[in-house]
CHARMM-style PDB file with segment names, atoms N, HN, CA, C and O in Angstrom:
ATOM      1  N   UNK     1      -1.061 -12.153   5.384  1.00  0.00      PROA
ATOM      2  CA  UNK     1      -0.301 -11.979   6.608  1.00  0.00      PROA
ATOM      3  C   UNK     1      -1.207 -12.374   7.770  1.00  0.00      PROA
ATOM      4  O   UNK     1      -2.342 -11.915   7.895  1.00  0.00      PROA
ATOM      5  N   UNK     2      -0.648 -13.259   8.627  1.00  0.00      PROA
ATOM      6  HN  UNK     2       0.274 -13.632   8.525  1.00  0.00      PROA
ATOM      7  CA  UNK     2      -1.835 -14.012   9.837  1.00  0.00      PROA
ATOM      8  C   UNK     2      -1.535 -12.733  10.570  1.00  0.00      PROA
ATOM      9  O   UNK     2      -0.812 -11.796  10.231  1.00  0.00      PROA
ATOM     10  N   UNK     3      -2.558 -12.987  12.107  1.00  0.00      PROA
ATOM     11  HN  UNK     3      -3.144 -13.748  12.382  1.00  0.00      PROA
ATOM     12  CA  UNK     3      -2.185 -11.932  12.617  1.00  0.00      PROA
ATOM     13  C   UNK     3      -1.454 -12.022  14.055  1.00  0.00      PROA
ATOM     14  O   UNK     3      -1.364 -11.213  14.979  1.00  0.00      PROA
ATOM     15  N   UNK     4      -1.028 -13.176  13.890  1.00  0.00      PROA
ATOM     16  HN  UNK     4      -1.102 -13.833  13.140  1.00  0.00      PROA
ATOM     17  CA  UNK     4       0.049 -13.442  15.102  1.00  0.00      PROA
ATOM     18  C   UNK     4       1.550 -12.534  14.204  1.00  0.00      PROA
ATOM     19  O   UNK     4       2.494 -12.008  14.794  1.00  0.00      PROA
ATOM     20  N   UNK     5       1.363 -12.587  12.796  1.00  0.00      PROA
ATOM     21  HN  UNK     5       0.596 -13.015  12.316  1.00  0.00      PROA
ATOM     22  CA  UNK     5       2.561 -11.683  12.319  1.00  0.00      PROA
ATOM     23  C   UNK     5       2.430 -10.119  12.968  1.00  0.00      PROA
ATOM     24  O   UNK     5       3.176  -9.420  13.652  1.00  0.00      PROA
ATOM     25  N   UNK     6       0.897  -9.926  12.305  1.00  0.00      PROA
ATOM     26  HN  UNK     6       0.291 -10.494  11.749  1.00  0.00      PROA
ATOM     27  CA  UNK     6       0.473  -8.516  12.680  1.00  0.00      PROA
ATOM     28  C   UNK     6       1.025  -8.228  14.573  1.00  0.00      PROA
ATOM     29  O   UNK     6       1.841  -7.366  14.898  1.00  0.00      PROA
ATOM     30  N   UNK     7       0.612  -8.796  15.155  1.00  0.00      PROA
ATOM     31  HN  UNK     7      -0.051  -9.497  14.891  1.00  0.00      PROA
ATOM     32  CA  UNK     7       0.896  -8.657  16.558  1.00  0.00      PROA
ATOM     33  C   UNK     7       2.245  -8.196  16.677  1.00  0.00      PROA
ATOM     34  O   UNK     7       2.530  -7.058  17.050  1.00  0.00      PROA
ATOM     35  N   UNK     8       3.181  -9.185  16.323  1.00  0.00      PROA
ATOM     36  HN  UNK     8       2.950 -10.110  16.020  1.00  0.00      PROA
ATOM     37  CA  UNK     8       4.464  -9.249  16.296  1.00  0.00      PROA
ATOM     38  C   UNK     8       5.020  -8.029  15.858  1.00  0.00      PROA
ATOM     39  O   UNK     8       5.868  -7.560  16.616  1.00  0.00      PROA
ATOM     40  N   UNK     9       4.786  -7.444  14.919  1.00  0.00      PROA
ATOM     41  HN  UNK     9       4.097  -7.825  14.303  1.00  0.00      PROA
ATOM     42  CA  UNK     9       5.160  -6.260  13.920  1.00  0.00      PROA
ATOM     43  C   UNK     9       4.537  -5.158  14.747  1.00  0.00      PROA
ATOM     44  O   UNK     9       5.190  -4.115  14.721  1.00  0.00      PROA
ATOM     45  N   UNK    10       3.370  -5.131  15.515  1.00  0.00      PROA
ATOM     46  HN  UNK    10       2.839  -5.978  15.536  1.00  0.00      PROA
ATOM     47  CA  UNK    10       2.880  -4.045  16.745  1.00  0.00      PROA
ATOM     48  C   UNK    10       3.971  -4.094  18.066  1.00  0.00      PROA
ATOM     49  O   UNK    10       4.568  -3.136  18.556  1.00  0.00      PROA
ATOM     50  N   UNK    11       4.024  -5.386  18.434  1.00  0.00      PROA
ATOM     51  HN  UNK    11       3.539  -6.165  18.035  1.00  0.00      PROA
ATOM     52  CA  UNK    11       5.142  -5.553  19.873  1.00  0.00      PROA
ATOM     53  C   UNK    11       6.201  -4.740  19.537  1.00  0.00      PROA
ATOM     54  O   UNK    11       6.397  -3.815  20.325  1.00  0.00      PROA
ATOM     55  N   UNK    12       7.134  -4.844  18.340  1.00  0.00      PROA
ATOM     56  HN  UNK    12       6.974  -5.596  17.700  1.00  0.00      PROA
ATOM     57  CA  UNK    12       8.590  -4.816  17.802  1.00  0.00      PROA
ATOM     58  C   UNK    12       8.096  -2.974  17.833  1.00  0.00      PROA
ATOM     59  O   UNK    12       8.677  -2.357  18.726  1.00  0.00      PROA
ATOM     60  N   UNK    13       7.230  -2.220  17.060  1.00  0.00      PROA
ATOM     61  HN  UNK    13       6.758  -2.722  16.335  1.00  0.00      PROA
ATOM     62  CA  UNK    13       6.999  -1.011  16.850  1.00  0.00      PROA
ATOM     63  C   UNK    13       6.365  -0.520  18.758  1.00  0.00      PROA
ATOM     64  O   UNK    13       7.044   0.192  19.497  1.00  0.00      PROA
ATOM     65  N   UNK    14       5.610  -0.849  18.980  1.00  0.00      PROA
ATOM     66  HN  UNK    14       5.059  -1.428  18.379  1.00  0.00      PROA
ATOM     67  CA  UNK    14       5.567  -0.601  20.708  1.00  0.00      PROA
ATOM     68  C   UNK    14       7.203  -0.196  21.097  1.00  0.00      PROA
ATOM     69  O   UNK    14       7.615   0.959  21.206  1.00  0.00      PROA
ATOM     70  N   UNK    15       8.046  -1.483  21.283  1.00  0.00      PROA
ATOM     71  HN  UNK    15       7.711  -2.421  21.194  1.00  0.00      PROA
ATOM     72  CA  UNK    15       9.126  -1.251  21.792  1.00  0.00      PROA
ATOM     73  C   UNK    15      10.310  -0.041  21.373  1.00  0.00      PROA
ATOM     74  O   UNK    15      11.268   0.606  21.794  1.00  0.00      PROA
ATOM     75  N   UNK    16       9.709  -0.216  20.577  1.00  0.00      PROA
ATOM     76  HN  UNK    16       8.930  -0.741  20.235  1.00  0.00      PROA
ATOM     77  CA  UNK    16      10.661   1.088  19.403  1.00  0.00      PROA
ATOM     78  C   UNK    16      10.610   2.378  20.248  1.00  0.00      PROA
ATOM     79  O   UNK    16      11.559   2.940  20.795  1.00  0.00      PROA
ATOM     80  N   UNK    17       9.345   2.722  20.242  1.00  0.00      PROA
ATOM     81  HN  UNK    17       8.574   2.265  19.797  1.00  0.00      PROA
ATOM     82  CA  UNK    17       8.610   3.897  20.235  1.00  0.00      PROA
ATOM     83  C   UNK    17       8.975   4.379  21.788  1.00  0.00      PROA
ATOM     84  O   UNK    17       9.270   5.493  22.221  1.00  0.00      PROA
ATOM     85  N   UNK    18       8.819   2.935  22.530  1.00  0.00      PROA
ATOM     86  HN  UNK    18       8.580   2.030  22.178  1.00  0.00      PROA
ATOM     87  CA  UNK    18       9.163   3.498  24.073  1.00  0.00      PROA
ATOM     88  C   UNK    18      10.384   3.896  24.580  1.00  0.00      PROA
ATOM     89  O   UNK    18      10.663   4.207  25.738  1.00  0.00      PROA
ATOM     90  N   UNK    19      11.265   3.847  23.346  1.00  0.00      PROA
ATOM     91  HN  UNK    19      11.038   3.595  22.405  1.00  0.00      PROA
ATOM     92  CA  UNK    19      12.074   4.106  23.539  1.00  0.00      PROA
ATOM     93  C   UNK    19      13.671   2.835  23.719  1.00  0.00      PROA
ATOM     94  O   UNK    19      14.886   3.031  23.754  1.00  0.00      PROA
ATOM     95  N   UNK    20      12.899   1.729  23.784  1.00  0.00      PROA
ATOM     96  HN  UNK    20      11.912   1.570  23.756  1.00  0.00      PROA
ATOM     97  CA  UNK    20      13.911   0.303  24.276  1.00  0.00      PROA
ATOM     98  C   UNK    20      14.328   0.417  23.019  1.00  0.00      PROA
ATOM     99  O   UNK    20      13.610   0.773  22.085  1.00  0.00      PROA
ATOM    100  N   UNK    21      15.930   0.010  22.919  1.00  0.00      PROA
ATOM    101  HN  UNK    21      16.513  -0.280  23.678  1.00  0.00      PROA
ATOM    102  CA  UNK    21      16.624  -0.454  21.326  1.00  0.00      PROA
ATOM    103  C   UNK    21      16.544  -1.708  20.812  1.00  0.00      PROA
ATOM    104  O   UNK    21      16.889  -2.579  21.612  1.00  0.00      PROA
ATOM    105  N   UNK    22      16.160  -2.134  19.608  1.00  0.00      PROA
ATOM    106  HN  UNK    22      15.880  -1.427  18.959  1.00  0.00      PROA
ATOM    107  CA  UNK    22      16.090  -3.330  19.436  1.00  0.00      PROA
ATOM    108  C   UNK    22      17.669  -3.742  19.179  1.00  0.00      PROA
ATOM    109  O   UNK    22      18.736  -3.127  19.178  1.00  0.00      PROA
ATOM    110  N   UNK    23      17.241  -5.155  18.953  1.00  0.00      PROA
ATOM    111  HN  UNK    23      16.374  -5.655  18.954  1.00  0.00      PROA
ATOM    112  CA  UNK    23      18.519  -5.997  18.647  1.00  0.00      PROA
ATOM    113  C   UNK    23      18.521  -5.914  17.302  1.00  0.00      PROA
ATOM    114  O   UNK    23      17.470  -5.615  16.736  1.00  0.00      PROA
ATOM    115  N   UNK    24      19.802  -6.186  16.493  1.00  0.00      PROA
ATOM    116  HN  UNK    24      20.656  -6.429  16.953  1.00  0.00      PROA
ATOM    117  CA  UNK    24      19.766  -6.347  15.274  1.00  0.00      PROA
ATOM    118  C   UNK    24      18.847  -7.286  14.585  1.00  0.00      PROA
ATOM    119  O   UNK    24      17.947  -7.086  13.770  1.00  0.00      PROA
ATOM    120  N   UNK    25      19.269  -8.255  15.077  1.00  0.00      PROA
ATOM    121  HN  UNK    25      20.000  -8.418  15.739  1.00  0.00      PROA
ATOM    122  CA  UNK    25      17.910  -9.602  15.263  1.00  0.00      PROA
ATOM    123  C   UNK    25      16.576  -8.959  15.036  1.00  0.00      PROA
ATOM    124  O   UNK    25      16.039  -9.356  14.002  1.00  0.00      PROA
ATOM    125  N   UNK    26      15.797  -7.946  15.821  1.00  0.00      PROA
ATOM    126  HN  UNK    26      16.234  -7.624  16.661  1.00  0.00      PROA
ATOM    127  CA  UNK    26      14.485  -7.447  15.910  1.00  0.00      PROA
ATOM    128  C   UNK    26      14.812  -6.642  14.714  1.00  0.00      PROA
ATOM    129  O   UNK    26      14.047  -6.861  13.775  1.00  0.00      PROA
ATOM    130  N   UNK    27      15.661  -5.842  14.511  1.00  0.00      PROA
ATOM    131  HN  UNK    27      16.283  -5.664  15.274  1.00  0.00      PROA
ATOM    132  CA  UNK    27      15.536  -4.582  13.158  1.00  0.00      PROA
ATOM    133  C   UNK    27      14.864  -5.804  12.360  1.00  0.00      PROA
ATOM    134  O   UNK    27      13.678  -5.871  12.036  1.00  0.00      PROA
ATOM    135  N   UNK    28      16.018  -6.903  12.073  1.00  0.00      PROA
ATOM    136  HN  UNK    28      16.981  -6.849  12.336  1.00  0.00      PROA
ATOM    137  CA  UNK    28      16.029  -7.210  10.858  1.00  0.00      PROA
ATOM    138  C   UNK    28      14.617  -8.140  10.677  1.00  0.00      PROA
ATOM    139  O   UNK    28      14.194  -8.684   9.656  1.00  0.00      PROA
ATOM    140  N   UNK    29      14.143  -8.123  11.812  1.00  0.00      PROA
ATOM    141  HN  UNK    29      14.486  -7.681  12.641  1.00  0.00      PROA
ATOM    142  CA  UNK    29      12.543  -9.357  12.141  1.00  0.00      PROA
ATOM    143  C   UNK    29      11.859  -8.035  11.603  1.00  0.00      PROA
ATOM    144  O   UNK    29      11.317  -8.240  10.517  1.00  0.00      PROA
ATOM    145  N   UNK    30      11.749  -6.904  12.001  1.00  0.00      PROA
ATOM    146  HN  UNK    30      12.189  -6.737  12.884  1.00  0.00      PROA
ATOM    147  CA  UNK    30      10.924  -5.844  11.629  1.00  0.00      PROA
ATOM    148  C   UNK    30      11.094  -5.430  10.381  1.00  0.00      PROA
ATOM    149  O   UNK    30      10.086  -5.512   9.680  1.00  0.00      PROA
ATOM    150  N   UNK    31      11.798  -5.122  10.016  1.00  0.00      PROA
ATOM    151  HN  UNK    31      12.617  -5.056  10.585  1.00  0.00      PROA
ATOM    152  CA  UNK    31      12.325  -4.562   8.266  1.00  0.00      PROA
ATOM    153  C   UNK    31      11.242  -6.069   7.602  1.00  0.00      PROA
ATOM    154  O   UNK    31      10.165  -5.844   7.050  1.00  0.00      PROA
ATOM    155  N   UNK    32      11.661  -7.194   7.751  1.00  0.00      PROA
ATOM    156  HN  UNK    32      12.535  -7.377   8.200  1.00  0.00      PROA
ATOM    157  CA  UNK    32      10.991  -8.226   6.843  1.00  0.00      PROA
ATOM    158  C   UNK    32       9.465  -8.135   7.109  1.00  0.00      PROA
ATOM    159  O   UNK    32       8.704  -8.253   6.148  1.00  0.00      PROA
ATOM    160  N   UNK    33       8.873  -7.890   8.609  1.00  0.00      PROA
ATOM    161  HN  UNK    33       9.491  -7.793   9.389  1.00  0.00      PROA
ATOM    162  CA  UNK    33       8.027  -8.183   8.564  1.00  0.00      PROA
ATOM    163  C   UNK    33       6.979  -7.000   7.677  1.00  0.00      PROA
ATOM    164  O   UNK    33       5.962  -7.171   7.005  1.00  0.00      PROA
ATOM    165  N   UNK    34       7.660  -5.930   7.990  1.00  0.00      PROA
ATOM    166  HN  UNK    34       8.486  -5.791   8.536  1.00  0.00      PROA
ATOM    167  CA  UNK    34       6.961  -4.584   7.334  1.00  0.00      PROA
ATOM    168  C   UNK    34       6.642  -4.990   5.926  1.00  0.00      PROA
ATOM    169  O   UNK    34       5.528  -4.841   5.423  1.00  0.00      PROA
ATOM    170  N   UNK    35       7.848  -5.598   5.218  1.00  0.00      PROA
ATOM    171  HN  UNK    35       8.753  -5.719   5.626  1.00  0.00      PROA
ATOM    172  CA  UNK    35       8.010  -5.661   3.938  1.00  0.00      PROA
ATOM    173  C   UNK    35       6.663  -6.927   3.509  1.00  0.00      PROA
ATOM    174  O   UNK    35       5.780  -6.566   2.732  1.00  0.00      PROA
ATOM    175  N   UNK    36       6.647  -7.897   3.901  1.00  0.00      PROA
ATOM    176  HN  UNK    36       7.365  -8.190   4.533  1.00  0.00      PROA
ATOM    177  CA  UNK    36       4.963  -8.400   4.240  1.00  0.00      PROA
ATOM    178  C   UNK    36       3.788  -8.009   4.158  1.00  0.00      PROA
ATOM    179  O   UNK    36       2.821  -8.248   3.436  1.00  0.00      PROA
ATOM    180  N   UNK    37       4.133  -7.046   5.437  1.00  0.00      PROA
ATOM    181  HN  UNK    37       4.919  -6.851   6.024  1.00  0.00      PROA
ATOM    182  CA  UNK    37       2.751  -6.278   5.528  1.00  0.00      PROA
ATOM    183  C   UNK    37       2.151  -5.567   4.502  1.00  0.00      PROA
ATOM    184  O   UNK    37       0.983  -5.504   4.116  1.00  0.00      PROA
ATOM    185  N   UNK    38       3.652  -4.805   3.967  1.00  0.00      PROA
ATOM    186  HN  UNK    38       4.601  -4.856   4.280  1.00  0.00      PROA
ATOM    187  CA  UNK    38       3.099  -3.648   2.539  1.00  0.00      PROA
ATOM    188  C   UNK    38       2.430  -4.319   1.478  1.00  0.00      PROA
ATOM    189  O   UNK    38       1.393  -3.928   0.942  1.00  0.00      PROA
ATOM    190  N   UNK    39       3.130  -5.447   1.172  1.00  0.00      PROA
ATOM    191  HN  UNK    39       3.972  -5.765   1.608  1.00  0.00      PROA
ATOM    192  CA  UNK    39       3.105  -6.283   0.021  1.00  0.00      PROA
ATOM    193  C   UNK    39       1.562  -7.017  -0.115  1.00  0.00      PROA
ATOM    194  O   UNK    39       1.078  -7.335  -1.202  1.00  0.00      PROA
ATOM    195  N   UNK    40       0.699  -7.280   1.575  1.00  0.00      PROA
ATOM    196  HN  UNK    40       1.092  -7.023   2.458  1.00  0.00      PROA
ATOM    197  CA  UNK    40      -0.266  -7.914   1.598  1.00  0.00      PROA
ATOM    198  C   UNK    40      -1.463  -6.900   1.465  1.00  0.00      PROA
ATOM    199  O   UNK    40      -2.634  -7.165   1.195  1.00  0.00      PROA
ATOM    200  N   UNK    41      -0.791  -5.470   1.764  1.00  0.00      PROA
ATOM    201  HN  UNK    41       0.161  -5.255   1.983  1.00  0.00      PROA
ATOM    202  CA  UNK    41      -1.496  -4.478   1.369  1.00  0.00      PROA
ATOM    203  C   UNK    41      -1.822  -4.103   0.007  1.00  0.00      PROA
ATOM    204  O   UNK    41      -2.888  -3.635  -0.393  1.00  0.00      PROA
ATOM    205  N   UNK    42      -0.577  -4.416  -0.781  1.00  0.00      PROA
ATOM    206  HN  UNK    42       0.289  -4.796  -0.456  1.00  0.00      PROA
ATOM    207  CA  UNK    42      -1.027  -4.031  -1.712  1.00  0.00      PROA
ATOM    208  C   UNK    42      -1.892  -4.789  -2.624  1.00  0.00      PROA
ATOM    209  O   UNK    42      -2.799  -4.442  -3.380  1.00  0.00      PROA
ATOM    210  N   UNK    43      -1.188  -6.284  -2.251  1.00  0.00      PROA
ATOM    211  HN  UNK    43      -0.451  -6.566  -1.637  1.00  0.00      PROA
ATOM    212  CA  UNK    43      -2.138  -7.121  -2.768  1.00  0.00      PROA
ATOM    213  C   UNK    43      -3.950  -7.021  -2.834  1.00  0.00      PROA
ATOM    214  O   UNK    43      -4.789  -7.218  -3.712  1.00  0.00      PROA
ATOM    215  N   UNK    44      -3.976  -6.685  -1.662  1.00  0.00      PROA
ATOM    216  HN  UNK    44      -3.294  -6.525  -0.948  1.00  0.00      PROA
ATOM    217  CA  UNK    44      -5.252  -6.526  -1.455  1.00  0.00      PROA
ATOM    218  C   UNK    44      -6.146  -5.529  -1.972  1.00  0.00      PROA
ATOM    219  O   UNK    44      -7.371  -5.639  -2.033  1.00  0.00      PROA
ATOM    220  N   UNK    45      -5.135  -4.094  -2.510  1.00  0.00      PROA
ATOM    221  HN  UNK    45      -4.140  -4.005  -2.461  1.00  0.00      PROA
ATOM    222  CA  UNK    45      -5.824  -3.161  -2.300  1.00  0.00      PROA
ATOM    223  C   UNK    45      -5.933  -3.342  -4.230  1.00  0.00      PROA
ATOM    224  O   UNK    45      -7.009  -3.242  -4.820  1.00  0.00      PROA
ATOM    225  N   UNK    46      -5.033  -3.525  -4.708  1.00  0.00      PROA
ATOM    226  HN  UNK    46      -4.159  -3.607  -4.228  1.00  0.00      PROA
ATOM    227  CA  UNK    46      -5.078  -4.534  -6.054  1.00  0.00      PROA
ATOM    228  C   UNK    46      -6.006  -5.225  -6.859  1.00  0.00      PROA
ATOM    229  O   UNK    46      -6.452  -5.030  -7.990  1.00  0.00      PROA
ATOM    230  N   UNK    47      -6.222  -6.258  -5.813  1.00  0.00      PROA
ATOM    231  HN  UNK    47      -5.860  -6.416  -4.894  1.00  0.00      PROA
ATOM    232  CA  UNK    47      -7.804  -7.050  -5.956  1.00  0.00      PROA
ATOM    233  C   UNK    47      -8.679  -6.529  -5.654  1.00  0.00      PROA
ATOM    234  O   UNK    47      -9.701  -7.099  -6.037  1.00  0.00      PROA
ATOM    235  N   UNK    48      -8.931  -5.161  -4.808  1.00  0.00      PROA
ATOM    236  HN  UNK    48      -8.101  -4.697  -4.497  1.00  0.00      PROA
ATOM    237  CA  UNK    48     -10.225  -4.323  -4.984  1.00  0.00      PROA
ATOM    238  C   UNK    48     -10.655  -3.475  -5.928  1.00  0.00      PROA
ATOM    239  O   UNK    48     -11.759  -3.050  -6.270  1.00  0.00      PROA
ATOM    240  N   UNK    49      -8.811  -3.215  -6.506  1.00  0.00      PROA
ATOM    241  HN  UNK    49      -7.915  -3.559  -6.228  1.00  0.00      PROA
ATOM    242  CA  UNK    49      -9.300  -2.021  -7.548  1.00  0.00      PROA
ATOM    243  C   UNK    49      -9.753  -3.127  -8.939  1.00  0.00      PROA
ATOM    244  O   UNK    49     -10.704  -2.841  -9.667  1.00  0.00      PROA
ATOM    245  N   UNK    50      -9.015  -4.239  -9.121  1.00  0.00      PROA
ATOM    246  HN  UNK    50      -8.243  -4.471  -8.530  1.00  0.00      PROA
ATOM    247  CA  UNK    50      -9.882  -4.876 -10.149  1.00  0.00      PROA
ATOM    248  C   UNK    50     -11.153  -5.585 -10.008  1.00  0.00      PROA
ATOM    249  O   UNK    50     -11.694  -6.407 -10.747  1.00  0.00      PROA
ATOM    250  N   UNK    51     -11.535  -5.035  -8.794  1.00  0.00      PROA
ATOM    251  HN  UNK    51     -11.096  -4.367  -8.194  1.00  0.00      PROA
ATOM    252  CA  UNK    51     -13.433  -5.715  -9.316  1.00  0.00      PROA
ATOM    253  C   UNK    51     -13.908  -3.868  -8.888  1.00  0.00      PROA
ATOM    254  O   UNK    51     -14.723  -3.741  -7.974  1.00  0.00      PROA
ATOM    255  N   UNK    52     -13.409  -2.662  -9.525  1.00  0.00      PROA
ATOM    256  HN  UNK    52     -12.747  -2.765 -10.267  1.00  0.00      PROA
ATOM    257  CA  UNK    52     -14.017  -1.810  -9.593  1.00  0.00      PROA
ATOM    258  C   UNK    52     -14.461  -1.316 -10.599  1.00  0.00      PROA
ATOM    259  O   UNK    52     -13.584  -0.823 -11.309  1.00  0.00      PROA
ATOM    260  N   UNK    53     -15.882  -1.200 -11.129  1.00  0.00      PROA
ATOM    261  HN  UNK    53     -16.595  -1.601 -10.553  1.00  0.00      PROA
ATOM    262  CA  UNK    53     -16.571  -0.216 -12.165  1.00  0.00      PROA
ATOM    263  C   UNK    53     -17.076   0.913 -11.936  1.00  0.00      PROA
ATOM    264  O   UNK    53     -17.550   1.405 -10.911  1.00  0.00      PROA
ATOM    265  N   UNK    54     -16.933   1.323 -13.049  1.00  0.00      PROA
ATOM    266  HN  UNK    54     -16.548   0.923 -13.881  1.00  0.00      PROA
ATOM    267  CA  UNK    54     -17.297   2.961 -12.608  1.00  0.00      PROA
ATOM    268  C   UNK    54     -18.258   3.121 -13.869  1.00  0.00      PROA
ATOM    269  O   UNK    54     -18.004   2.716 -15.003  1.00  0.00      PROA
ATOM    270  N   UNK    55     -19.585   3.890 -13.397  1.00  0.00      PROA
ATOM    271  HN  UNK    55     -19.791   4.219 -12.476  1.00  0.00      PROA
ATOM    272  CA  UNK    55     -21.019   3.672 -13.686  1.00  0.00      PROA
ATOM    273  C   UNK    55     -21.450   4.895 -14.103  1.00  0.00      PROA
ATOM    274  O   UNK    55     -21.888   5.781 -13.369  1.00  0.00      PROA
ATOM    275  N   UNK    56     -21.273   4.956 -15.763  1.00  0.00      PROA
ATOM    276  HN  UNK    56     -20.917   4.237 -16.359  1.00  0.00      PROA
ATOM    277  CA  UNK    56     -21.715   6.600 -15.849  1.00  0.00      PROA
ATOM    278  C   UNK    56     -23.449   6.562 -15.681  1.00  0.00      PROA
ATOM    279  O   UNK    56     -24.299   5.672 -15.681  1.00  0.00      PROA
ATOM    280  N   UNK    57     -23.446   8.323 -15.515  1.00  0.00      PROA
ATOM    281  HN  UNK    57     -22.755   9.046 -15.515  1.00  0.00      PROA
ATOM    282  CA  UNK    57     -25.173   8.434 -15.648  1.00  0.00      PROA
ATOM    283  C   UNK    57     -26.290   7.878 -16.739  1.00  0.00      PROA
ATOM    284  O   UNK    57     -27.511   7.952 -16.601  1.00  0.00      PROA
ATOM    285  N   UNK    58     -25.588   7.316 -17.832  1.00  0.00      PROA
ATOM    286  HN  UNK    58     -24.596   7.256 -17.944  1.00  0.00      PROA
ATOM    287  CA  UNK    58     -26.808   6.405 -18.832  1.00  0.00      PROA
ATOM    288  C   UNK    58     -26.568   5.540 -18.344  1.00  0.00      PROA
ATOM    289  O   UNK    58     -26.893   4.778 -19.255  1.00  0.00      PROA
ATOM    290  N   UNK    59     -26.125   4.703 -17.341  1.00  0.00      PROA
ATOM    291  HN  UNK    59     -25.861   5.322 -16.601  1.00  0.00      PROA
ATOM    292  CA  UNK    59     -26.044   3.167 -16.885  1.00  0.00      PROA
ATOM    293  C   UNK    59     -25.305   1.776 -17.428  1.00  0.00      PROA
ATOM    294  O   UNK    59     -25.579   0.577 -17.382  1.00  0.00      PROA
ATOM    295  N   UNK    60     -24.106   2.668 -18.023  1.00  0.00      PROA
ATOM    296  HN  UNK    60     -23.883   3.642 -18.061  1.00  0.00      PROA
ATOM    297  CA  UNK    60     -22.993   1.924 -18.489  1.00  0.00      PROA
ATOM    298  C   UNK    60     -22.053   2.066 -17.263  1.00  0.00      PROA
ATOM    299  O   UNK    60     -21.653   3.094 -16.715  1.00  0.00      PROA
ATOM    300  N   UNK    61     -21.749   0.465 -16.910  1.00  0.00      PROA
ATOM    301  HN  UNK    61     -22.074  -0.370 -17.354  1.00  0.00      PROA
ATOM    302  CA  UNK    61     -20.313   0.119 -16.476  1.00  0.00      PROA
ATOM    303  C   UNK    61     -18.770   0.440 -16.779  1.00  0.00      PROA
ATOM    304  O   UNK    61     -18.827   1.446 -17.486  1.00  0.00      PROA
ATOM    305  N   UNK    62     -17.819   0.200 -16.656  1.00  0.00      PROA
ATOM    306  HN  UNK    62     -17.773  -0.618 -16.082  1.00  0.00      PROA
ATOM    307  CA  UNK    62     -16.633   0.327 -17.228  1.00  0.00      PROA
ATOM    308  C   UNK    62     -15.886  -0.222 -16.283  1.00  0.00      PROA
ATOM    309  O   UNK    62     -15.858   0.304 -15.170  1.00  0.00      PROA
ATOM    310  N   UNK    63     -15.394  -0.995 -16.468  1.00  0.00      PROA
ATOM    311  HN  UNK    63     -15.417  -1.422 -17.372  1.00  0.00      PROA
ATOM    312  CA  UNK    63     -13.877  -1.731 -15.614  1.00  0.00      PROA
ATOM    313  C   UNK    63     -12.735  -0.568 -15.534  1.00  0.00      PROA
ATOM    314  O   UNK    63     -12.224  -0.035 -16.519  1.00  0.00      PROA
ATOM    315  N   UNK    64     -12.460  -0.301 -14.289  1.00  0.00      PROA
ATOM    316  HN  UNK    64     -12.875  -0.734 -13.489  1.00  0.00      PROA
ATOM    317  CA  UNK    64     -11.381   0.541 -13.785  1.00  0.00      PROA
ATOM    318  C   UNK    64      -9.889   0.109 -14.609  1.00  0.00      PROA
ATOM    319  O   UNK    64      -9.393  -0.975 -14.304  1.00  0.00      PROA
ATOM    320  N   UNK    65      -9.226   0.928 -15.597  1.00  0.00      PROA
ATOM    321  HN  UNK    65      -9.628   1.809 -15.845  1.00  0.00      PROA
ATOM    322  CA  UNK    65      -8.210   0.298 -15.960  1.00  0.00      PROA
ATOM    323  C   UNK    65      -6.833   1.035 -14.979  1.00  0.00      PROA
ATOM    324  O   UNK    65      -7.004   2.030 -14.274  1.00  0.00      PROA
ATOM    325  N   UNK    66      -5.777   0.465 -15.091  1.00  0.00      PROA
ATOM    326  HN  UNK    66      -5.638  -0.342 -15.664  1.00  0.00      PROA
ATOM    327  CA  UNK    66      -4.448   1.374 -14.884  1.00  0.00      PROA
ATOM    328  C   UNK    66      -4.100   2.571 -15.093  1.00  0.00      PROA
ATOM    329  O   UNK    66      -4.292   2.616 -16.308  1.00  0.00      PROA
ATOM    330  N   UNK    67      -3.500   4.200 -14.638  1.00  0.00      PROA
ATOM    331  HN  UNK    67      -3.343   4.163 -13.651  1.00  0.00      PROA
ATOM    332  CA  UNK    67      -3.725   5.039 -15.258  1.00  0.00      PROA
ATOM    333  C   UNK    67      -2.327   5.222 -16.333  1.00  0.00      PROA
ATOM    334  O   UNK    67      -1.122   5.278 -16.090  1.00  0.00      PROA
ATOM    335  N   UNK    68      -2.986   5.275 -17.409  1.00  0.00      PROA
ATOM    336  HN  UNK    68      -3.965   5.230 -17.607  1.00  0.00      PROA
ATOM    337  CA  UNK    68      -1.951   5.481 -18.902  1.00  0.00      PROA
ATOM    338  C   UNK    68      -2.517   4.648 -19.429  1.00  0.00      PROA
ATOM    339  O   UNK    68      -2.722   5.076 -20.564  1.00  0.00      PROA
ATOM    340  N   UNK    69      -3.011   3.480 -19.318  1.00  0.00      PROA
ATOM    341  HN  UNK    69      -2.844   3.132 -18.395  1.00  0.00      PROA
ATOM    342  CA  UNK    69      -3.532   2.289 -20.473  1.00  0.00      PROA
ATOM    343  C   UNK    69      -5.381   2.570 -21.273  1.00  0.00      PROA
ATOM    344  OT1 UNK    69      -5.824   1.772 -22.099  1.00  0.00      PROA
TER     345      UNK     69
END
C-alpha cells in the first residue's frame, strides 16, 4: 500500500471523526481502502512470522510453525 493511499485513508477517517458525512462515493473509497490496508498488514506481519525462530536454551533453532500443525 503506497502512502499517498495511506494519506487518503487518514483524510477520509479525519473527516469522519469531525463529524462531516461522507458521500457514498467516500464510504465506498474507504471500506476498499481499509480492506488494503488490512490485507498489506497482514501480509506483512506473515512474512515476519515466517522468518521467525525460536531458540531453545541448548542452542537449537526451530522455525515458528502455524498453531495446530
Amino acid at each position: 500500500m503506497t502512502d499517498e493511499r495511506i494519506l487518503r485513508l487518514n483524510e477520509l477517517a479525519k473527516k469522519y471523526k469531525s463529524g462531516v458525512p461522507l458521500t457514498e462515493a467516500e464510504l465506498q473509497e474507504r471500506d476498499a481502502l481499509r480492506k488494503e490496508y488490512v490485507a498489506a498488514f497482514r501480509e506483512s506481519l506473515r512474512a515476519q512470522l515466517d522468518n521467525t525462530y525460536i531458540q531453545t536454551p541448548d542452542g537449537r533453532r526451530t522455525k515458528l510453525r502455524p498453531k495446530g500443525k
